[in-house]
C-alpha positions as a printed Julia matrix, in Angstrom:
162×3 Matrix{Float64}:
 27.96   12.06  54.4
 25.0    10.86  52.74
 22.13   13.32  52.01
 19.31   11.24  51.76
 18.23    9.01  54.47
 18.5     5.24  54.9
 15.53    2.68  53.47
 15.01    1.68  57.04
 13.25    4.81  57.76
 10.62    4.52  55.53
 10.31    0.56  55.06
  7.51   -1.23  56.19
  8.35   -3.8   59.48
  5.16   -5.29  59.8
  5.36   -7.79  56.77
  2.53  -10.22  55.66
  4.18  -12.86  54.2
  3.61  -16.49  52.95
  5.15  -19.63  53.12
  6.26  -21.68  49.92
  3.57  -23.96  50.54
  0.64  -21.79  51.46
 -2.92  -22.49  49.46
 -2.31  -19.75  46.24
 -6.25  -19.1   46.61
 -5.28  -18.12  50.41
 -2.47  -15.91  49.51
 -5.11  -14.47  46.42
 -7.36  -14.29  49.16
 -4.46  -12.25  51.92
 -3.59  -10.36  48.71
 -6.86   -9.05  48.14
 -8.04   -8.48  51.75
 -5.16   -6.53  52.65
 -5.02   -4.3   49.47
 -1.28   -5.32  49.32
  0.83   -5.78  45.73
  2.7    -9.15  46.47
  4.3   -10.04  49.79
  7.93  -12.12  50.21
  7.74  -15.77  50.81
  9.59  -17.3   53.52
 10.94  -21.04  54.24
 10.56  -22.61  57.48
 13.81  -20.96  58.79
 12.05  -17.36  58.13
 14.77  -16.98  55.3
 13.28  -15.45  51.93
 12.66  -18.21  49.15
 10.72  -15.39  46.89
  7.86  -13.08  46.46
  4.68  -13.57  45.35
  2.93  -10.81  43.39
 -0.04   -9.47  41.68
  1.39  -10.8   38.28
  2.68  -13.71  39.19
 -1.24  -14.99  40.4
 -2.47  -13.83  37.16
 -0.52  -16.79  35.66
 -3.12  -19.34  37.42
 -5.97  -17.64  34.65
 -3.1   -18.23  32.1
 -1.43  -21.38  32.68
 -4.5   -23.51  34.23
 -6.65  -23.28  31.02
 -3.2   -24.39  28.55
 -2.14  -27.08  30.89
 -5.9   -28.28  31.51
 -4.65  -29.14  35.36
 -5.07  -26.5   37.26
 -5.33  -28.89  40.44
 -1.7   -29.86  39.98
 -0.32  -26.06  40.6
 -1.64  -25.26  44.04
  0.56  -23.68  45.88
  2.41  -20.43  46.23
  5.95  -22.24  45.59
  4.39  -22.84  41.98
  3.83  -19.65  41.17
  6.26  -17.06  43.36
  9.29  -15.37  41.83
 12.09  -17.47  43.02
 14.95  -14.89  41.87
 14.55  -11.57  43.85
 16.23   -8.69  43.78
 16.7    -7.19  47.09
 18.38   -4.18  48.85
 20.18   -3.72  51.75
 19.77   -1.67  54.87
 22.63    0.39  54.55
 21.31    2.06  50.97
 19.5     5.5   50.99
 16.24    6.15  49.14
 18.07    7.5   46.28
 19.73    3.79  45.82
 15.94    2.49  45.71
 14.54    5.22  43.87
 17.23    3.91  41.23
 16.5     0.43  41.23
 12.78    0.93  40.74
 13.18    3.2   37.64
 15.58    0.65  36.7
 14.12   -2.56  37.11
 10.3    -2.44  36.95
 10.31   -3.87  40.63
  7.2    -2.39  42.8
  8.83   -3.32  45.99
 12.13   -3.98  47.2
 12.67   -6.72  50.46
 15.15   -4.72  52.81
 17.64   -7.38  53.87
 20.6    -6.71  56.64
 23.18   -9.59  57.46
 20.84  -11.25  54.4
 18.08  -11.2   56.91
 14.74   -9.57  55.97
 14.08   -6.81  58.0
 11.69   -5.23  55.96
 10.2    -4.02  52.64
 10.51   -0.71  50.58
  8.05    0.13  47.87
  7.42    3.03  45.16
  5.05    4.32  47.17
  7.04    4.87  50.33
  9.83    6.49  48.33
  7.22    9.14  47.46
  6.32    9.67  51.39
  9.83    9.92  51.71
 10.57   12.73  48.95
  7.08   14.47  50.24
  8.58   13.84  53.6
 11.97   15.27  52.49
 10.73   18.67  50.29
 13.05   20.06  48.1
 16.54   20.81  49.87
 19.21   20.95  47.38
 19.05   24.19  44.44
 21.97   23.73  42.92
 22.62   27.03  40.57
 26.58   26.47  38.46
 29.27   28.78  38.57
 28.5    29.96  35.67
 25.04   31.06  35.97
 26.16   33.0   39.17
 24.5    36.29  38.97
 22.34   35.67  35.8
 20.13   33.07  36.22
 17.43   32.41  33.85
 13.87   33.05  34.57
 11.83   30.41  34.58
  8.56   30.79  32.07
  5.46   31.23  33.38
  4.13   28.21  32.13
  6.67   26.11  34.33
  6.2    28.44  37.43
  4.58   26.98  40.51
  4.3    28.22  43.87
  7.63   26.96  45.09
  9.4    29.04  42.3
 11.59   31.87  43.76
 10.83   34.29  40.54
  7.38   33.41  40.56
């Protein structure tokens, strides 16, 4: 049995999202309003085409000035992330834990059947492990009996020899 508990019960359900051909000052705009990171982007048939984030608007500042035609890149199909990594509904918050110190990725689309379902982000792993506390104290065989005190320096409240 798995220990730590499944993505879906600390993803987000209630997704802003764009389309590929939403206005990218709009989705700056959303973005900005909402005080959200990047959001996925979704075709016509609600399947996900790629995510728009933070980063990948900061390429209009970069690319409009070099290619002197800004008006030509409009939209948010010109500047999303096509390739996204995803995870599915089945994993724990240890699997996505692992992926985001592993990849770099700030959030995580939670897809089931390959449908999204939801999103996961860094921040809602650390309700989760706040959520969780610390269950497991894992002491080895060997250290049975004679465990080593922890310094002072690296004892907190939760220590048992503090």
């Amino acid at each position: 049995m798995n220990q730590y508990p499944s993505v879906t019960k600390f993803m987000a359900t209630k997704l802003i999202t764009f389309t590929p051909d939403t206005d990218i000052n709009v989705a700056i705009d959303t973005i900005l309003k909402k005080k959200i990171s990047g959001a996925p982007v979704l075709n016509e048939k609600k399947e996900l085409v790629g995510m728009l984030s933070e980063v990948d608007c900061l390429r209009i500042l970069l690319e409009g000035p070099y290619n002197k035609e800004p008006e030509k890149m409009t939209t948010v199909a010109d500047y999303m992330s096509a390739s996204v990594k995803t995870i599915s509904s089945d994993k724990s918050i240890l699997d996505a834990a692992y992926e985001f110190v592993h990849s770099g990725y700030k959030r995580l689309p939670v897809t089931e059947n390959g449908e999204l379902i939801g999103q996961i982000s860094r921040v809602d792993i650390l309700g989760a492990i706040q959520k969780m506390g610390p269950q497991i104290k894992h002491v080895p065989d060997s250290w049975k009996g004679r465990q080593p005190e922890l310094p002072n320096h690296k004892k907190s409240r939760y220590s048992e020899n503090a």
